[in-house]
ZADO-1210 file (C-alpha; in nm, 4 decimals, padded with zeros to 6 digits):
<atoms>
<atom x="-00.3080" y="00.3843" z="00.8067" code="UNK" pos="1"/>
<atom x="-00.3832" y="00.6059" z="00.5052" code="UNK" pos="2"/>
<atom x="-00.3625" y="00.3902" z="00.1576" code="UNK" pos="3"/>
<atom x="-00.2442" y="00.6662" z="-00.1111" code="UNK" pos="4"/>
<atom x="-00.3366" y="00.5775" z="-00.4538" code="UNK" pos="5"/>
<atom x="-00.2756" y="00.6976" z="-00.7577" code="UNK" pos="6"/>
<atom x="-00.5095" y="00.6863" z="-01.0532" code="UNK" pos="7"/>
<atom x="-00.3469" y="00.7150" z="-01.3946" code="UNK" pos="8"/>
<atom x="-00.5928" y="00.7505" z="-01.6885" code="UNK" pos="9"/>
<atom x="-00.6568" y="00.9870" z="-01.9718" code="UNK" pos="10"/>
<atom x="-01.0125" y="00.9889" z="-01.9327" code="UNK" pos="11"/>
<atom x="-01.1780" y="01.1860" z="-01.6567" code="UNK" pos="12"/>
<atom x="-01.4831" y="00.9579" z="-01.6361" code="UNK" pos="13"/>
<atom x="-01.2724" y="00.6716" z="-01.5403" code="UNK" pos="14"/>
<atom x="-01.0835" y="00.8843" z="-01.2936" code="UNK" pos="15"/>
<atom x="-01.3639" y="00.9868" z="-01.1047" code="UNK" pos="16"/>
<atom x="-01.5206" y="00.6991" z="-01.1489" code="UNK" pos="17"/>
<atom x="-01.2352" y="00.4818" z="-01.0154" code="UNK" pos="18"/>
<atom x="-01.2241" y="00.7368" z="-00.7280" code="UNK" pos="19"/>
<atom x="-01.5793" y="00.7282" z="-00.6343" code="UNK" pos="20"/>
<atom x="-01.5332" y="00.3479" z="-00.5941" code="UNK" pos="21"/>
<atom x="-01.2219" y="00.3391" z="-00.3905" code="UNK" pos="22"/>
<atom x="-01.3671" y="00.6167" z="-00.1166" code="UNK" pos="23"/>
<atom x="-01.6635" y="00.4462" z="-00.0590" code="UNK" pos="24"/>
<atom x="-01.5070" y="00.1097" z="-00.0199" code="UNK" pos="25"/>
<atom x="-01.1886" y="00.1292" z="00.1466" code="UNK" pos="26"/>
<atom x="-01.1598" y="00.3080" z="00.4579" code="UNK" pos="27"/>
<atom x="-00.8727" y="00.6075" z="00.5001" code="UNK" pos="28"/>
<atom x="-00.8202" y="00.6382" z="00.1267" code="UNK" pos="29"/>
<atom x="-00.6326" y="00.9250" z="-00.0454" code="UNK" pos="30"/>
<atom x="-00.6718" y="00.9741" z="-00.3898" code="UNK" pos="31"/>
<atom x="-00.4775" y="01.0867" z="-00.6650" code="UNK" pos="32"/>
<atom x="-00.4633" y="01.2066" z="-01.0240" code="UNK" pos="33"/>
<atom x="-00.3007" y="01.1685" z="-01.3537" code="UNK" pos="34"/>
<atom x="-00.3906" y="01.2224" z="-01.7159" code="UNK" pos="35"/>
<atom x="-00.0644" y="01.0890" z="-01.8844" code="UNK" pos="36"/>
<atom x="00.2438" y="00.9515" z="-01.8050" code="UNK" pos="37"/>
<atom x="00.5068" y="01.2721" z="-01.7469" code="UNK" pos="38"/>
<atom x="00.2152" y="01.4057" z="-01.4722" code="UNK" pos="39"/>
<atom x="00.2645" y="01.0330" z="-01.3242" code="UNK" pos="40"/>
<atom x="00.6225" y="01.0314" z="-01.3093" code="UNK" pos="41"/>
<atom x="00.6118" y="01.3853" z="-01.1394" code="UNK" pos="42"/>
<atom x="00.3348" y="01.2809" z="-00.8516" code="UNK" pos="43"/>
<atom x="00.5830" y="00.9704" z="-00.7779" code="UNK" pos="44"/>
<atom x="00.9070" y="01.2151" z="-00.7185" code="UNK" pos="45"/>
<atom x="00.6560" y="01.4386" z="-00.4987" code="UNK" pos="46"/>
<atom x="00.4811" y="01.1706" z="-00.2948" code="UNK" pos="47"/>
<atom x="00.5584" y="00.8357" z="-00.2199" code="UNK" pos="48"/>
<atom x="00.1999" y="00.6064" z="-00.3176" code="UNK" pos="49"/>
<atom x="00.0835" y="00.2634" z="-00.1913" code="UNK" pos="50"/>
<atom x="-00.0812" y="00.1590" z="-00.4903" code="UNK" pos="51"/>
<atom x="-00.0644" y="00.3083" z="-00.8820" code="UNK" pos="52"/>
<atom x="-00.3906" y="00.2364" z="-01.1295" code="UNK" pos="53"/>
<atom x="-00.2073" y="00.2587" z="-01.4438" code="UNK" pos="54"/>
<atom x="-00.3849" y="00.2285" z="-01.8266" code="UNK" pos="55"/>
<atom x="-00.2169" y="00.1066" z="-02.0941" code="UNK" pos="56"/>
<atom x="-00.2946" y="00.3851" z="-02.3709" code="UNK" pos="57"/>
<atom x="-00.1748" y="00.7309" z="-02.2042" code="UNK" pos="58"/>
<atom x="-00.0043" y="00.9971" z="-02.3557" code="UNK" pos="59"/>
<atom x="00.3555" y="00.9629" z="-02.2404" code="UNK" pos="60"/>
<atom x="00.3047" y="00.6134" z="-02.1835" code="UNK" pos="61"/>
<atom x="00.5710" y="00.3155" z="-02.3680" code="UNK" pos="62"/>
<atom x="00.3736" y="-00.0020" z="-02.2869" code="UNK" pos="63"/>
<atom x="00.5403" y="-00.2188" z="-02.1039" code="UNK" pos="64"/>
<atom x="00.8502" y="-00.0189" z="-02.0372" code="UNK" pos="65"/>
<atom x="00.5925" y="00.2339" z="-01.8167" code="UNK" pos="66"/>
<atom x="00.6524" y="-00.0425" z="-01.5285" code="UNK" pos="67"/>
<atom x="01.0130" y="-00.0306" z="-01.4711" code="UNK" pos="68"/>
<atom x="01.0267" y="00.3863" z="-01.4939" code="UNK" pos="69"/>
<atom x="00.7770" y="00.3876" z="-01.2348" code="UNK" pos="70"/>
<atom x="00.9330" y="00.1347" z="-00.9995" code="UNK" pos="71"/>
<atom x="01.2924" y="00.3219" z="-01.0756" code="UNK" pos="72"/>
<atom x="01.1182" y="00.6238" z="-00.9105" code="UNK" pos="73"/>
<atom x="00.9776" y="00.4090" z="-00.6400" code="UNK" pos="74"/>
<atom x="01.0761" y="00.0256" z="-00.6567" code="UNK" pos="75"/>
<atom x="00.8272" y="-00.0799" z="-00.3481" code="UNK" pos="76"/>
<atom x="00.5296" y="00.0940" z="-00.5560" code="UNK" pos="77"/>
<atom x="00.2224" y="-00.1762" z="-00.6101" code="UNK" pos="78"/>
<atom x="00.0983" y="-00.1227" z="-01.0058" code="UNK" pos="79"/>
<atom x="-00.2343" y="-00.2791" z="-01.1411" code="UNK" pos="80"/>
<atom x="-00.2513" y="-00.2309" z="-01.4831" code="UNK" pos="81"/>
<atom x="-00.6406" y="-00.1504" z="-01.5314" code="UNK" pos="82"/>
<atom x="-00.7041" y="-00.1116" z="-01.9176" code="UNK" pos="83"/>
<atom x="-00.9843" y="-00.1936" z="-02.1849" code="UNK" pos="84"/>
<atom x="-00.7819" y="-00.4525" z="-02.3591" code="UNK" pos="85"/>
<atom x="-00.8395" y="-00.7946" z="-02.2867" code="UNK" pos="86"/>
<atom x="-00.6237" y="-01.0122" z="-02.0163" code="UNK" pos="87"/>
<atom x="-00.5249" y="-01.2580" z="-02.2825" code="UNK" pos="88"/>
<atom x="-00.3529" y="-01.0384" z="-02.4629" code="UNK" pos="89"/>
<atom x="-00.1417" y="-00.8057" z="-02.2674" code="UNK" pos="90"/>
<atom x="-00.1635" y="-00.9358" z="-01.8838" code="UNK" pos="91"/>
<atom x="00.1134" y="-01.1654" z="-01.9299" code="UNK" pos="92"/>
<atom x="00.3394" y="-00.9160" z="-02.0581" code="UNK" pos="93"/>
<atom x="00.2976" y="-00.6621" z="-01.8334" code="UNK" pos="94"/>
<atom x="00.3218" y="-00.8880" z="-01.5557" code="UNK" pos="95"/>
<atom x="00.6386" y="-01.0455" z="-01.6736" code="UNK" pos="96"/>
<atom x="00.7368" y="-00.6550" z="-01.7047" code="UNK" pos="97"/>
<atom x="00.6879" y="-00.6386" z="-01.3055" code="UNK" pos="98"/>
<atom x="00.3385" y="-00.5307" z="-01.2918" code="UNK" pos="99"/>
<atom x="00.1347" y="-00.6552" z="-00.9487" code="UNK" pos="100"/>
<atom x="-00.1848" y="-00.7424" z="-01.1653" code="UNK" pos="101"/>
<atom x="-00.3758" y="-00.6803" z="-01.4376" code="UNK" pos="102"/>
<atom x="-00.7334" y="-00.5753" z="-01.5000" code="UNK" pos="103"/>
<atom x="-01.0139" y="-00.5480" z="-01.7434" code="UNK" pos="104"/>
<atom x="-01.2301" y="-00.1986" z="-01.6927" code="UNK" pos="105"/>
<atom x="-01.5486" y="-00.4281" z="-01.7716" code="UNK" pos="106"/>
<atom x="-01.5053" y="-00.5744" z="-01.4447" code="UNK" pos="107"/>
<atom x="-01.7129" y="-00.5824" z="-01.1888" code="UNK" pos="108"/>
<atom x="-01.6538" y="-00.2608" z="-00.9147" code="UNK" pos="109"/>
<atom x="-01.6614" y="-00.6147" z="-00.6330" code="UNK" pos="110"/>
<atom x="-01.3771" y="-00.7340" z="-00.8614" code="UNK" pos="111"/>
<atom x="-01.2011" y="-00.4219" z="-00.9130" code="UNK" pos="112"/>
<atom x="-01.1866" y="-00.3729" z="-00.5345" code="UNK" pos="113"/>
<atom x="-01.1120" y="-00.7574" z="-00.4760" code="UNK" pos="114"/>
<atom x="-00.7942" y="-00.7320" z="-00.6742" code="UNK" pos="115"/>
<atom x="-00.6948" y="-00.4069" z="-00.5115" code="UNK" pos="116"/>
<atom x="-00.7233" y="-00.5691" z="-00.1601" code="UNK" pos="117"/>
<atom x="-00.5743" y="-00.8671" z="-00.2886" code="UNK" pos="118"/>
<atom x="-00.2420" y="-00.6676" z="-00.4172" code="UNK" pos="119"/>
<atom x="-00.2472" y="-00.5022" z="-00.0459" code="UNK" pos="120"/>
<atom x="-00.2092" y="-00.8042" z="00.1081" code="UNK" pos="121"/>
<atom x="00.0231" y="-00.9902" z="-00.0881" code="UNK" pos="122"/>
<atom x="00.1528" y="-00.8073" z="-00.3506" code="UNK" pos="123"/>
<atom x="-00.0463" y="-00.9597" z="-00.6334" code="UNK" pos="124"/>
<atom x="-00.3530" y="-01.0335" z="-00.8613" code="UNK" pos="125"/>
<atom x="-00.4032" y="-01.2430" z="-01.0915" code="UNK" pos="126"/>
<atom x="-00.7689" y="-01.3910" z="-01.1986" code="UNK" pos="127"/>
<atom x="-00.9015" y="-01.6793" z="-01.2321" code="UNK" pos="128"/>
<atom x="-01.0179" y="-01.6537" z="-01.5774" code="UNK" pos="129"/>
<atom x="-00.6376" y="-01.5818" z="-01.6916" code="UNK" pos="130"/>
<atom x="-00.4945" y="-01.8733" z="-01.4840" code="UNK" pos="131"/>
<atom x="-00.7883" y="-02.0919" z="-01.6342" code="UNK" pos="132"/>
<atom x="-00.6928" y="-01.9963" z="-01.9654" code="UNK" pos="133"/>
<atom x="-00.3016" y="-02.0848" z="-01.9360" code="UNK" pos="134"/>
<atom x="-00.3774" y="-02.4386" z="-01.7608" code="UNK" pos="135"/>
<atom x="-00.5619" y="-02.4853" z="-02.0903" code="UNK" pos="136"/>
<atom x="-00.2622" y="-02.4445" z="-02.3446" code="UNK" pos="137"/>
<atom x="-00.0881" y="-02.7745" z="-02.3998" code="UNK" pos="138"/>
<atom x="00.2802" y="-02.6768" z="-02.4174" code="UNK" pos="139"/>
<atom x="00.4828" y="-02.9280" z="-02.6224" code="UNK" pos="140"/>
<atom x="00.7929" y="-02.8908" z="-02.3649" code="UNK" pos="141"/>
<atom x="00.8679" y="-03.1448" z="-02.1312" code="UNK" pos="142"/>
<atom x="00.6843" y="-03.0854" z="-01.7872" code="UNK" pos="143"/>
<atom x="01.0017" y="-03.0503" z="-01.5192" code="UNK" pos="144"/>
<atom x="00.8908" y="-03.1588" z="-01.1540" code="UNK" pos="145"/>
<atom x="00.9546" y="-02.8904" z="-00.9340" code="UNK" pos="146"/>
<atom x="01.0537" y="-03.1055" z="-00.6562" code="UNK" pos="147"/>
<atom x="01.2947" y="-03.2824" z="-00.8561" code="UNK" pos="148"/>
<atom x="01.5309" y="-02.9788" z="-00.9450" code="UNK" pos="149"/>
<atom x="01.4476" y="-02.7199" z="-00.7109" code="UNK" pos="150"/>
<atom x="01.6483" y="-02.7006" z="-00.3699" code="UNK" pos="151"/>
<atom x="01.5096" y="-02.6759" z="00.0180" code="UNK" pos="152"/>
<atom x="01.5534" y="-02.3297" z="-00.0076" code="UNK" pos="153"/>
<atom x="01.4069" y="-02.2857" z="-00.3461" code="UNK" pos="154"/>
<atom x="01.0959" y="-02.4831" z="-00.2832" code="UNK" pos="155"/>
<atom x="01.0018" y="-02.2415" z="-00.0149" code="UNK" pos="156"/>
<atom x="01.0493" y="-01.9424" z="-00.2271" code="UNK" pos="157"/>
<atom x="00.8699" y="-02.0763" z="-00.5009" code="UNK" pos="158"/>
<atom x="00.5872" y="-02.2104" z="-00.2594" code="UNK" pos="159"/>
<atom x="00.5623" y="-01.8426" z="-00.1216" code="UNK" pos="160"/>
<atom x="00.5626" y="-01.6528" z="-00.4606" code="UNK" pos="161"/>
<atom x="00.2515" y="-01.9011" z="-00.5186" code="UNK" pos="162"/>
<atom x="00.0743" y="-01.7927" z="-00.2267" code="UNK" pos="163"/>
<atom x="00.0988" y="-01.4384" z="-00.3721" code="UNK" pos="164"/>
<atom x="00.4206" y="-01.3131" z="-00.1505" code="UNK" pos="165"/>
<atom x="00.5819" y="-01.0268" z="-00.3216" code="UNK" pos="166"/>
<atom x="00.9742" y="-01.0314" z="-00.2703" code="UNK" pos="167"/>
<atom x="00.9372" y="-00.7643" z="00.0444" code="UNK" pos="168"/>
<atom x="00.7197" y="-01.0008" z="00.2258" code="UNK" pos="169"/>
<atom x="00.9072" y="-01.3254" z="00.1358" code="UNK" pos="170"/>
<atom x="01.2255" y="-01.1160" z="00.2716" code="UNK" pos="171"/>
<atom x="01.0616" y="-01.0649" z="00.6017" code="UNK" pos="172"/>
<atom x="00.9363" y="-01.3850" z="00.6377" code="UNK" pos="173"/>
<atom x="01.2300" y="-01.5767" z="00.5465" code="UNK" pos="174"/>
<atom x="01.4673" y="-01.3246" z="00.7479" code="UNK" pos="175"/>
<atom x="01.6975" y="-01.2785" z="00.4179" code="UNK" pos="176"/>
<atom x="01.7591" y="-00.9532" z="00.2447" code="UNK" pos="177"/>
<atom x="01.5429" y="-00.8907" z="-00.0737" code="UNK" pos="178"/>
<atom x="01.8529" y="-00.9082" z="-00.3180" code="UNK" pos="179"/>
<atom x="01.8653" y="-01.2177" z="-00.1572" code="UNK" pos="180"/>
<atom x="01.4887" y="-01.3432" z="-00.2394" code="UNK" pos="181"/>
<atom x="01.5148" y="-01.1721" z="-00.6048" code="UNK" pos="182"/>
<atom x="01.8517" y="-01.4219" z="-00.6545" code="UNK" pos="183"/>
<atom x="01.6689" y="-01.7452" z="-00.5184" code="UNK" pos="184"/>
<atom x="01.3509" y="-01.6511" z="-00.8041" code="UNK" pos="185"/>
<atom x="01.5603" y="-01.6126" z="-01.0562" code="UNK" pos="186"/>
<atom x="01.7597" y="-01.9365" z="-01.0099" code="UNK" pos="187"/>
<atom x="01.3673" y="-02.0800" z="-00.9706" code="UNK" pos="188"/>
<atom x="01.2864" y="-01.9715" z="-01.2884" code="UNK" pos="189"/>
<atom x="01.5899" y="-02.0757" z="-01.4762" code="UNK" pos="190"/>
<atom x="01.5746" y="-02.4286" z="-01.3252" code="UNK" pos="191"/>
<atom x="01.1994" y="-02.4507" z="-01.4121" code="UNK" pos="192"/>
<atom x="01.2621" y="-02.2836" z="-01.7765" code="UNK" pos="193"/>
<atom x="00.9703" y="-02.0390" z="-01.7003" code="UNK" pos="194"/>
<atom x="00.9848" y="-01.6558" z="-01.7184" code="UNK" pos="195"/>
<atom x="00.6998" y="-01.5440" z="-01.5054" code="UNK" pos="196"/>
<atom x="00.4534" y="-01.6038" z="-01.1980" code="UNK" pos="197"/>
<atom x="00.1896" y="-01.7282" z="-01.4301" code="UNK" pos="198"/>
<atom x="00.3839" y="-02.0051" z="-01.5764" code="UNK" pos="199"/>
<atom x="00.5162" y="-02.1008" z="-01.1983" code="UNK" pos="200"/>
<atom x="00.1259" y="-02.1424" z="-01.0934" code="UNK" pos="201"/>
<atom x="00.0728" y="-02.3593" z="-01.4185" code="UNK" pos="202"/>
<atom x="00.3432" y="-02.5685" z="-01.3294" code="UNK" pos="203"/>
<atom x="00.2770" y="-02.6154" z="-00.9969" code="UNK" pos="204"/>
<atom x="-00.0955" y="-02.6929" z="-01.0593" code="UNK" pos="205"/>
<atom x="00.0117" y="-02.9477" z="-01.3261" code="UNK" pos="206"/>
<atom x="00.1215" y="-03.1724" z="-01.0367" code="UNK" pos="207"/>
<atom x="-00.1073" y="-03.0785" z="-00.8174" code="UNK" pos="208"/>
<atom x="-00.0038" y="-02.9405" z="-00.5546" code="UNK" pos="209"/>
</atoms>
């Protein structure tokens, strides 16, 4: 099946570059173009994409509020945020903001296509260096025991949005609908007093298991 992509970046070079790396690394690959954000928004109401390649700095562009006008156009749409600006800084937000994952554009092109493949297949990326970094804060807050608070029900969701389940798959797995799944995360987070996926796998991790 043919994955359409979409490549949204200001700067030719990293467009074609990009490109050149996707078509000669994943088979049946259609590529697509964008040099700021209004050209975006108009290739999403045209053609529906598997996967968007989005930079942070493009004409058009409003930071983190670019994520939820693309996924109004298409909610099911896969975004990895590939920019020059470090992880640390902005790959929390714009995850929080709904993006699948975030990149550097000093990776590696094995990493780049890594994280693409891993957001086909379950609907998220997130590194290892970023998830290193968080288990290395020392929040002051009291540590709450998933397993204490969370329900049955809850424990599965949460153990499935760990595994890197987006709400679509955790809806077909679970046989529920996904307003259903996105009501069960949300009661997750409040229980756990977390805001994110990242702070869910630093829990979890805390305890080990």
């Amino acid at each position: 099946m043919c994955k359409k992509i979409l490549i949204v970046d200001d700067h030719l070079v990293v467009r074609n570059g990009v490109a050149m790396v996707l078509e000669k690394q994943i088979e049946d690959v259609q590529i697509s173009n964008a040099e700021n954000f209004f050209e975006a928004i108009d290739l999403l109401k045209d053609t529906l994409f598997d996967l968007v390649i989005l930079d942070i700095n493009i004409p058009g562009g409003k930071y983190t509020e670019m994520i939820g006008e693309l996924r109004a156009i298409q909610p099911l749409v896969r975004i990895l945020v590939f920019s020059a600006h470090e992880e640390e800084q902005h790959a929390l937000k714009f995850i929080s903001a709904g993006a699948n994952g975030y990149l550097n554009k000093l990776c590696s092109e094995e990493k780049m296509i890594f994280a693409i493949k891993s957001i086909f297949e379950s609907s998220t990326y997130i590194s290892q260096e970023l998830v290193s970094k968080l288990l290395d804060i020392k929040g002051t807050q009291k540590v709450i025991n998933p397993k204490e608070v969370l329900s049955k029900r809850e424990l599965q969701i949460a153990e499935l949005l760990i595994e890197g389940n987006g709400n679509l798959e955790i809806s077909n797995k679970l046989n529920i609908h996904m307003s259903t799944v996105s009501t069960y995360k949300a009661r997750v987070f409040e229980k756990l007093k977390i805001h994110n996926l990242v702070e869910l796998i630093k829990l979890y991790k805390s305890f080990d298991y």
